[in-house]
C-alpha positions in Angstrom: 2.8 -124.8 51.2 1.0 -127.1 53.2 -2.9 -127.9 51.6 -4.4 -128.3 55.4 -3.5 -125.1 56.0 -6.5 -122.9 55.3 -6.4 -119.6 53.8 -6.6 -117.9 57.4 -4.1 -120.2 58.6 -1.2 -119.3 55.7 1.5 -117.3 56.6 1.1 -113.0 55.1 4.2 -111.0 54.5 3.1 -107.5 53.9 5.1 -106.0 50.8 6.6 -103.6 53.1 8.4 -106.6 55.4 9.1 -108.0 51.6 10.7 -104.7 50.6 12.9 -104.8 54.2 13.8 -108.3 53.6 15.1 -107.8 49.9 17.1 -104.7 50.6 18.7 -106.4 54.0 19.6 -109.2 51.4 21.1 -106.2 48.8 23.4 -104.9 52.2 24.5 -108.2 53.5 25.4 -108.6 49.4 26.9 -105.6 49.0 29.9 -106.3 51.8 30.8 -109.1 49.5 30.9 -106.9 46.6 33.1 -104.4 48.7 35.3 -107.1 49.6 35.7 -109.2 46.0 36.9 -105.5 44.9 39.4 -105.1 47.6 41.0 -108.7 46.1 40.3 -107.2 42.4 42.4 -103.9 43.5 45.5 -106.0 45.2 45.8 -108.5 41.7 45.6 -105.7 39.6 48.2 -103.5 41.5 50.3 -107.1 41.2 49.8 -107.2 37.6 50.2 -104.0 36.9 53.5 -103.7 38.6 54.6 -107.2 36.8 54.1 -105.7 33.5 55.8 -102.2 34.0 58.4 -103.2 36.0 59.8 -106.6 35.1 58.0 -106.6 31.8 56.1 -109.7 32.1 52.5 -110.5 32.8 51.9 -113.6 34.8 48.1 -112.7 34.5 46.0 -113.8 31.7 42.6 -112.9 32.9 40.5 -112.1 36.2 37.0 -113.3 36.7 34.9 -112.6 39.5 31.3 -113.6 41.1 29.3 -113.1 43.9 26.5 -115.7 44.6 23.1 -115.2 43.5 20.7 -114.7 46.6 18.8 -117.8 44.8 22.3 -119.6 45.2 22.8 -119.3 48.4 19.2 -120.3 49.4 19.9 -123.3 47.7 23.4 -123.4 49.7 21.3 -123.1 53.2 19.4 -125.3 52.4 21.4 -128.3 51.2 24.1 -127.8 54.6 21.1 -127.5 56.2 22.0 -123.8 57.9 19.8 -121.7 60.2 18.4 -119.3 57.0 19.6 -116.2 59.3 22.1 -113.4 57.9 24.4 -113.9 61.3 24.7 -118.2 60.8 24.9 -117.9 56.7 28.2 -115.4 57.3 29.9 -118.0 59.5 29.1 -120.9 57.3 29.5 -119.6 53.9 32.5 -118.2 52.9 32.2 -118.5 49.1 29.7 -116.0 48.5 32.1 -113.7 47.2 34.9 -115.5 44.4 37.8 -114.2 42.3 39.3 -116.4 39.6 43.0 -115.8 38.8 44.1 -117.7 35.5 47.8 -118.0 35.3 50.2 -118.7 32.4 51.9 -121.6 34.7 51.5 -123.3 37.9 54.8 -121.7 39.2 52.7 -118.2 38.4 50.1 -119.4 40.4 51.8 -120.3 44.0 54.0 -117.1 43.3 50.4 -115.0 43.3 49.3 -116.9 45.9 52.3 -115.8 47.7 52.2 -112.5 47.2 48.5 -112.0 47.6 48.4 -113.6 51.4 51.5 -111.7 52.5 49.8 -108.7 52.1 49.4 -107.0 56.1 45.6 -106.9 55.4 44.6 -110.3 54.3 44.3 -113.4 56.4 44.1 -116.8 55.1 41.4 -118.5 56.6 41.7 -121.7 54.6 44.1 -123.2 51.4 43.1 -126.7 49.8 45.9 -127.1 47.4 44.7 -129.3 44.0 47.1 -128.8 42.2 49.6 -130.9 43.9 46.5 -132.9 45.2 44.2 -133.1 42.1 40.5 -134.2 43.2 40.1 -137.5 41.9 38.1 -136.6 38.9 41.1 -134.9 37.6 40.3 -131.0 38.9 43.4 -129.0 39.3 43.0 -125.3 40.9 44.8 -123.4 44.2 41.4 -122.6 46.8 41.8 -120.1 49.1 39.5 -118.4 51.4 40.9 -115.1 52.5 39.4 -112.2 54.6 39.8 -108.9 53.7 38.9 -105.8 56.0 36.4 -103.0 54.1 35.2 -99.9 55.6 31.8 -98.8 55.4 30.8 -95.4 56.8 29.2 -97.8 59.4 32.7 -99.4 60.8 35.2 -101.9 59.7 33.7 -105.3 58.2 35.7 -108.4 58.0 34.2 -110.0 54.4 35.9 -113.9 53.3 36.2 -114.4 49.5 37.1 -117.2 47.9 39.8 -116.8 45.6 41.5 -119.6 43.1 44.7 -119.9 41.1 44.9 -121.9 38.3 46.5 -121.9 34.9 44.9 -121.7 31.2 44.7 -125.6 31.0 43.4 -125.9 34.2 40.6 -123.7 33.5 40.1 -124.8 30.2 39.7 -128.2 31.7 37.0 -127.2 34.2 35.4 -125.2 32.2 34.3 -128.0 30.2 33.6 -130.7 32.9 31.1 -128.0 34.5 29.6 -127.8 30.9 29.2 -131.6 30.8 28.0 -132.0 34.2 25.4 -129.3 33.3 24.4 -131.1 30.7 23.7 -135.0 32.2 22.6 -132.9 35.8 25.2 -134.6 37.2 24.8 -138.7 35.9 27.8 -138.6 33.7 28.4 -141.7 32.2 31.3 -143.8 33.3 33.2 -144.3 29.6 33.0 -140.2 29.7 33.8 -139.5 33.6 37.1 -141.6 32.3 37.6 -139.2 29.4 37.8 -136.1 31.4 40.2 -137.7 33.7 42.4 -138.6 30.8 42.5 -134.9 29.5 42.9 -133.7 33.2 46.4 -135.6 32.7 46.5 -134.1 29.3 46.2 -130.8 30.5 48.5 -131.8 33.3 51.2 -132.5 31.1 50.8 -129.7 28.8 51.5 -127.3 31.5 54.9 -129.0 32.9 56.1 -129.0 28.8 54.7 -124.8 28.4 56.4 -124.1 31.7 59.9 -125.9 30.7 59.9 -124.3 27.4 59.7 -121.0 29.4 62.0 -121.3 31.7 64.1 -122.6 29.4 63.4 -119.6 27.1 64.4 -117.6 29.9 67.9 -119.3 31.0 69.3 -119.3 27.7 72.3 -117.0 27.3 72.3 -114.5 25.6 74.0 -114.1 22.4 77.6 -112.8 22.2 78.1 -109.0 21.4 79.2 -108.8 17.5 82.7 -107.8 17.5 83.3 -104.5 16.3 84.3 -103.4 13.0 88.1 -102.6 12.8 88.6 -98.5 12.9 89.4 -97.0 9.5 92.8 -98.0 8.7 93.3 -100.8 11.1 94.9 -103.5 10.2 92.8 -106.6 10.2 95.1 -110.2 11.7 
């Protein structure tokens, strides 16, 4: 707040025009929330089907956000955005996340796959680091999908972001966010080059887990036993 400004000179929101601005925030919210469970819905039909059908999961675990209206403040005002509902909905298309981990990276693109084929979803956007790691080391599948919900007002066309990645790869950036947290950001060199080591770590552990498995998988299977001569049959 500027000091000049004298006390007739501020700027007075009346709590009613607070109360409209804070439940127009909850609404333009809530089409996100709509839309992060339409995603939820489709990977949990996937899964689902995975598991009863061919008797394999290739889902460990589901997480999902949607920003904070503080967040996305901070978001405006950073990209420098008009701070109006309309500009922050064609600018921001992260407000709403999902978070598929994966037992291995072939999991991943296969969900990925199935996900974006789907008639109802279009892929908007798809930055692929796992086969183009950021150069700190950061390995995930981005992509920023839109998804049609329908309100009792009309169909709304809501983007969320939604990431594949396996357990290492979330492992990994689970603790670089943690560390980042914790030096706001000034990491120290010597440690910036220990997190890219265990990205490569990580990395390799995932190629190994995923040729065990599908070498788990091609093995043949073991010869029937040969049955027991009948009663009375003579053995050669």
């Amino acid at each position: 707040m500027d000091p000049d400004l004298g006390d007739d000179d501020r700027i007075s929101v009346s709590p009613a025009e607070m109360r409209a601005l804070r439940d127009e925030m909850q609404r333009f919210l809530l089409e996100y929330r709509f839309g992060m469970q339409e995603i939820e819905t489709k990977i949990a039909i996937l899964r689902d089907e995975f598991l009863y059908l061919h008797d394999y999961n290739p889902i460990e675990h589901v997480s999902s956000r949607v920003k904070s209206p503080d967040s996305i403040v901070d978001k405006v005002a950073r990209k420098g955005i008009e701070p109006e509902f309309a500009a922050v909905r064609e600018h921001i298309t992260d407000i709403a996340g999902v978070r598929i981990t994966c037992s291995f990276v072939t999991d991943a693109y296969r969900l990925f796959d199935l996900l974006t084929q789907q008639d109802d979803v279009t892929v908007r956007t798809v930055k692929d680091y796992i086969s183009d790691p950021k150069p700190n080391g950061y390995k995930s599948l981005h992509a920023i999908v839109e998804v049609p919900v329908f309100l009792s007002t009309g169909r709304v066309v809501v983007p969320v972001e939604v990431q594949f990645r396996t357990i290492a790869m979330d492992f990994w950036a689970s603790l670089e966010h943690k560390i980042y947290y914790k030096y706001d950001r000034q990491v120290p060199e010597g440690l910036i080059e220990s997190l890219k080591d265990a990205a490569d770590t990580a990395a390799e552990l995932d190629a190994r887990m995923e040729r065990l498995h599908r070498e788990l998988h091609a093995s043949p299977q073991p010869a029937e036993p040969t049955p027991a001569p009948h009663r009375g049959a003579l053995a050669v």
